[in-house]
C-alpha positions in Angstrom: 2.7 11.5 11.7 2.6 7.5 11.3 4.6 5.3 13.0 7.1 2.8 11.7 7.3 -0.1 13.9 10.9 -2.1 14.6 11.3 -5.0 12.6 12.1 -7.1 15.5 8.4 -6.5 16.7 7.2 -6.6 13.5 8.6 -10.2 13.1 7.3 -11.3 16.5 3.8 -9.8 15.9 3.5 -11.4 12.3 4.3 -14.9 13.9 1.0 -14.0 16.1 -1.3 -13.0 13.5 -0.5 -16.0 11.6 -0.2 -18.7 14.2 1.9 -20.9 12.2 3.5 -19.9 9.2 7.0 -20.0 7.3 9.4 -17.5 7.0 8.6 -16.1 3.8 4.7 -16.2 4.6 6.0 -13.7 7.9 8.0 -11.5 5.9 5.7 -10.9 3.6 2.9 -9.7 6.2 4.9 -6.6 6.5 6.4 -6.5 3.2 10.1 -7.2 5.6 13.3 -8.9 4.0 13.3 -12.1 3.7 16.9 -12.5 5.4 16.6 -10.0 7.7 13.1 -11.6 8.8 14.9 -15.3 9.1 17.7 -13.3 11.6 15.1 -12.1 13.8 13.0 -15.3 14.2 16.7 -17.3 14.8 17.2 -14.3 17.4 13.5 -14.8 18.9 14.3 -18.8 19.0 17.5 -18.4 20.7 15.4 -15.8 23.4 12.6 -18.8 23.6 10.0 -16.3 22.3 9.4 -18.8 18.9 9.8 -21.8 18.3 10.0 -23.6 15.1 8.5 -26.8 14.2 7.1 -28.9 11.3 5.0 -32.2 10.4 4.6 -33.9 7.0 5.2 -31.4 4.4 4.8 -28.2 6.7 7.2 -26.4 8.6 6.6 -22.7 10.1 7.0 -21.1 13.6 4.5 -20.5 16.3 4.7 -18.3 18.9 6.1 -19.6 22.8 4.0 -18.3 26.1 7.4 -16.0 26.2 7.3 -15.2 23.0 3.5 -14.0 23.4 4.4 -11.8 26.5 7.1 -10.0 24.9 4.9 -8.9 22.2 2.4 -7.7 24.3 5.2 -5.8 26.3 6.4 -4.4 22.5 3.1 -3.4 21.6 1.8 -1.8 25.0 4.7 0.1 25.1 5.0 1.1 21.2 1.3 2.5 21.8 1.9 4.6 24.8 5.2 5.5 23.5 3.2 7.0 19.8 0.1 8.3 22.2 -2.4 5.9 20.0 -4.4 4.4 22.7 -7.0 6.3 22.3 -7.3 6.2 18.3 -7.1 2.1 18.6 -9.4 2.0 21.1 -12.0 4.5 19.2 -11.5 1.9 16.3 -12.1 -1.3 18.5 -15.2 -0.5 19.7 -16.3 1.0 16.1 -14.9 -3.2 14.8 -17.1 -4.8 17.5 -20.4 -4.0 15.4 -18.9 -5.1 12.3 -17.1 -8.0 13.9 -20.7 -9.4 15.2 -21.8 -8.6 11.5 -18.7 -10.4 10.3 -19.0 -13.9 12.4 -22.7 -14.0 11.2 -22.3 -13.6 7.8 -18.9 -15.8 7.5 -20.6 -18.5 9.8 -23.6 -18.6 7.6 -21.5 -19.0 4.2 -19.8 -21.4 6.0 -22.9 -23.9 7.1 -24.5 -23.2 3.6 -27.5 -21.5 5.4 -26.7 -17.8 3.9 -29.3 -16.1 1.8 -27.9 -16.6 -1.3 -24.4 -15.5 -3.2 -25.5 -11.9 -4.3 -26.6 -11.3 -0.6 -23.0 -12.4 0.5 -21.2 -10.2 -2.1 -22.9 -7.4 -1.2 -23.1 -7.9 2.5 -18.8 -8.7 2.3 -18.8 -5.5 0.6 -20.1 -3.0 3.0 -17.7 -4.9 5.9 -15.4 -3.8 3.4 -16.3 -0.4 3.0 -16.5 -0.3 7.4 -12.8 -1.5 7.1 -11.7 1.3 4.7 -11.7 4.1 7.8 -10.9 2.2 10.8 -7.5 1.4 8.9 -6.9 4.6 7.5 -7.6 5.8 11.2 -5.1 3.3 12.7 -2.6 4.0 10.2 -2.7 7.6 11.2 -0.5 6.1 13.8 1.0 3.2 13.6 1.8 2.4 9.9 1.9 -1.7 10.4 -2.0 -1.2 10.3 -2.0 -0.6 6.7 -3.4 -3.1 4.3 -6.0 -4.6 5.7 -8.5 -3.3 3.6 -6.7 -3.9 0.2 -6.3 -7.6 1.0 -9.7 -7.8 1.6 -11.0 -6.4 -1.7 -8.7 -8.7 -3.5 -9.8 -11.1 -1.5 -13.4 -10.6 -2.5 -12.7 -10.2 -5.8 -10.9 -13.5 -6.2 -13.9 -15.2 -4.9 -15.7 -14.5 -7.1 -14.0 -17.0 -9.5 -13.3 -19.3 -6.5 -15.4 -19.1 -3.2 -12.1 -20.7 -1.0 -11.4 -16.9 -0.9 -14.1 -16.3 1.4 -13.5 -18.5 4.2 -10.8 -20.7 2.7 -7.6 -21.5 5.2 -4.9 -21.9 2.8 -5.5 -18.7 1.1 -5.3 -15.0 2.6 -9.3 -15.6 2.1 -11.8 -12.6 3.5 -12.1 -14.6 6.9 -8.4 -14.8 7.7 -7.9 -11.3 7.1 -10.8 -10.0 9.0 -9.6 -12.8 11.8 -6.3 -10.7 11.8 -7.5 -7.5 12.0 -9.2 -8.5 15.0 -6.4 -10.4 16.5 -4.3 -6.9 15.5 -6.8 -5.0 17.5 -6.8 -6.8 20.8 -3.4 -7.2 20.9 -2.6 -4.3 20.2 -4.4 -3.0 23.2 -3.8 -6.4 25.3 -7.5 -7.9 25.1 -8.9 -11.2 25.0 -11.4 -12.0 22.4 
C-alpha cells in the first residue's frame, strides 16, 4: 500500500526540488493547500529551516543548511519507516542509464549540436517511456513520487509548439522535471549527485 507523506515534509521537500520558488509554485508541487502550505513554510522559517527572500520582481523561499538537514532526517526516516529502501534504490540505479542518456541529449539541444528535431522528439520520448515504471514503481510506496511522468509528456507535447519546454527555466520544461526527479531520488536516499 502507498504512502502518504506529512505535509510538513512535503512542504520542506518541495522548497528542495525547486530551489527557489513562491508559495503557490510549492503548493502546487504536491497538489497541497495553498494556506496550509504558507503555515508550514512561516513554521519552517520560524525553525530556521527556510528562509524567504526576494530581488526585483521575484520573491520565493530557498532552503537553509538546517532546513536541508531536516529534510534529509524526514526522508531517511519516512523510508525506513515505509520499508522502501530497497524499491528506491532498485529505481536509482535503473535512472542512472537514462540520466547519462538524459544529460546528453538535453546538453546537445541545448548547444544546438543535436541531430535534428525529429531525433530529439523521439529520443525525449523513449526517456519518457523509461520514466513511466520507475514512477509507478516508486509510487508503489511513497505516493509523493507520482507525476513525474505526466508532467513530462505535457511537457513534450507543449514543445512542440514552443521548444522553451524542452530545456526552458521558467517553465516546468522536460529538463526541470527530469532535474527533479533526480534531485527526488538522491534525496530521497541521501546521495550526492
Amino acid at each position: 500500500m502507498t504512502h502518504g507523506s506529512p505535509t510538513d515534509l512535503l512542504v520542506l521537500h518541495a522548497v528542495r526540488l525547486k530551489g527557489f520558488a513562491g508559495t503557490d509554485a510549492l503548493a502546487a508541487r504536491f497538489d497541497l493547500d495553498g494556506h496550509q502550505t504558507r503555515e508550514e513554510l512561516l513554521d519552517a522559517e520560524a525553525s530556521g529551516w527556510v528562509t524567504r527572500s526576494a530581488f526585483a520582481d521575484l520573491a520565493g523561499w530557498t532552503l537553509t543548511g538546517a532546513g536541508r538537514a531536516r529534510n534529509e532526517t524526514q526522508l531517511r526516516e519516512e523510508l525506513d519507516r515505509v520499508g522502501a529502501r530497497r524499491t528506491v534504490l532498485a529505481v536509482h540505479d535503473e535512472f542512472l542509464p537514462l540520466n547519462t542518456r538524459a544529460s546528453a541529449i538535453l546538453t546537445a539541444w541545448q548547444l544546438g549540436s543535436g541531430n535534428g528535431v525529429r531525433r530529439l522528439f523521439r529520443e525525449l520520448g523513449d526517456l519518457a517511456d523509461g520514466l513511466r515504471p520507475l514512477e509507478e514503481s516508486l509510487t508503489g510506496h511513497l505516493s509523493r513520487f507520482a507525476g513525474y511522468h505526466a508532467r513530462f509528456t505535457r511537457a513534450l507535447a507543449r514543445a512542440v509548439d514552443d521548444p522553451a519546454w524542452i530545456t526552458g527555466i521558467t517553465v516546468d520544461s522536460c529538463h526541470r522535471i527530469w532535474f527533479e526527479f533526480h534531485e527526488d531520488l538522491v534525496a530521497t536516499l541521501n546521495l550526492t549527485r
